[in-house]
N, C-alpha and C positions, 0 to 999 in steps of 0.2 A: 817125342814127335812134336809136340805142341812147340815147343824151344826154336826148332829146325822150322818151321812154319812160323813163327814170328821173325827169325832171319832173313827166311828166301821171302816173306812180303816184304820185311823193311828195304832189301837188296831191289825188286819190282818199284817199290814207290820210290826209292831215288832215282831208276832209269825212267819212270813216269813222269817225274819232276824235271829232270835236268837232262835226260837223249834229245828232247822234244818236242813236238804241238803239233797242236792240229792246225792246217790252213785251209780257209774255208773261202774258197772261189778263187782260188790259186789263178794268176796271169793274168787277173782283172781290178779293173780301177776300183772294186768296193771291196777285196780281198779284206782279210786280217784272221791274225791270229789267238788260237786259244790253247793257254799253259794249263796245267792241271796244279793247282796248289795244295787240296787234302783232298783223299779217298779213303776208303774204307772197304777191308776183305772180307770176303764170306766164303767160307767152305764148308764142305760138306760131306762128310763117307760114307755110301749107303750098307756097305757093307761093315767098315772100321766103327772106330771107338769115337772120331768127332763128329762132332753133330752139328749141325747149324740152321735152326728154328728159321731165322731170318732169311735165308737163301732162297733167294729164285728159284726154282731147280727148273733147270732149261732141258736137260736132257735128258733122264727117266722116260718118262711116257711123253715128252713132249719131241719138236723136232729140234733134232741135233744140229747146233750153230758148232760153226767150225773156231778153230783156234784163232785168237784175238777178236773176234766178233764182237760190234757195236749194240748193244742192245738197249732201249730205250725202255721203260717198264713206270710204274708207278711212282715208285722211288728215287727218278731220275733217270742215267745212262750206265748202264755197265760195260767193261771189257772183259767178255769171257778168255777163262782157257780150262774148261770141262776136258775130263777126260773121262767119255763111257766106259772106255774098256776096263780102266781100273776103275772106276766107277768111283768117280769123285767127280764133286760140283763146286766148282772155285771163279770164282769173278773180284773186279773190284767194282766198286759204285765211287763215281766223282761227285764231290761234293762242294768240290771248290777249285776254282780256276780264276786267272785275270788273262781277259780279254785285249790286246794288244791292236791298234787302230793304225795305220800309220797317217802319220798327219795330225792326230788327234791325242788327247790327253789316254795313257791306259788307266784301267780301271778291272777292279776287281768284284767277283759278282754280289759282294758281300757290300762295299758302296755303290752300288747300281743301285743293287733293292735294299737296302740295310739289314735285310734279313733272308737266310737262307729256304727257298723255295727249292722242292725238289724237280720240280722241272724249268728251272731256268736255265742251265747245260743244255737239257732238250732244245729248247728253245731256241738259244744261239747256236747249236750245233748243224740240229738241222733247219730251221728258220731261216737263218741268215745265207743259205747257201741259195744261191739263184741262177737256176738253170737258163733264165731267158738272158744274162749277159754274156753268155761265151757259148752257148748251147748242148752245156752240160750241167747236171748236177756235181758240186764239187766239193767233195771233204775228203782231203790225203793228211795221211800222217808223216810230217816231215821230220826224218835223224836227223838233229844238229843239236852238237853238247849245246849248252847255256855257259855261258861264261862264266856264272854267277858262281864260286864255288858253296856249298852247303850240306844239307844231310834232311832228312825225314826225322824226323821227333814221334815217335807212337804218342800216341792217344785214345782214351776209349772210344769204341762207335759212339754216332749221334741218335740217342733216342732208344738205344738198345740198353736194357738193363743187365749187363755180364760183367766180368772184371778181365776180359782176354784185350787185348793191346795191339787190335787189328783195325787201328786208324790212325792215318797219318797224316802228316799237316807238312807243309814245306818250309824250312828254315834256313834261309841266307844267311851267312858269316861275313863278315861284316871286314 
């Protein structure tokens, strides 16, 4: 089981990396875009054999966020996809994205602040969207392959002491 869950996340973080982004105030002069460059999985069984300490658990006793849900927490942003019924708790947490401007130089949030802060995604996710230029609040997630072609590279989580390989980082071929 664990083998099969290190596949379908690494198969998740390359359609993260490369289907993708977020655009944020989409059909406005201050629009731009955010790629996801490394995230990091957490799951959870409450019934099964994996466990996972670190997991948010969103939907046990709390209220049930529907499939893909955006969720903003301490840690940064996650994207759920819980399933109560079978009763599993599965998100990823972004960890890393570069910011795309148009007009302007892109940058990635690691040379913005030189060091990784967990709510800097929060941040520009929902921060930068401004509902007073077009008179909505606006964060869609836009399908469009990346050209770039590449692959997801596992790595251990950040700051979690485990040896399971549910962190990924984005890697261009060159």
């Amino acid at each position: 089981m664990r083998s099969n869950l290190f596949k379908e996340f690494k198969k998740i973080a390359e359609e993260a990396f490369f289907s993708g982004y977020f655009l944020i105030n989409g059909g406005c002069k201050d629009a731009y875009k955010l790629k996801l460059t490394c995230i990091e999985f957490y799951y959870h069984e409450d019934d099964g054999n994996i466990k996972d300490e670190k997991k948010y658990l969103k939907g046990k006793d709390e209220f049930g966020y529907a499939l893909g849900a955006v969720c903003p927490n301490p840690s940064g942003v996650d994207v759920l996809f819980d399933d109560p019924q079978k009763k599993y708790h599965a998100s990823f947490l972004i960890r890393g994205y570069k910011a795309i401007v148009p007009g302007e130089k892109e940058w990635e949030n690691n040379e913005k602040r030189k060091k990784w802060a967990p709510h800097d995604f929060w941040y520009d996710l929902y921060g930068g969207a401004n509902m007073l230029s077009n008179g909505k609040f606006s964060i869609e997630w836009i399908d469009e392959s990346d050209e770039t072609l590449g692959y997801a590279e596992p790595m251990q989580r950040i700051n979690i002491n485990d040896n399971r390989l549910w962190g990924f980082k984005r890697v261009e071929k060159l």
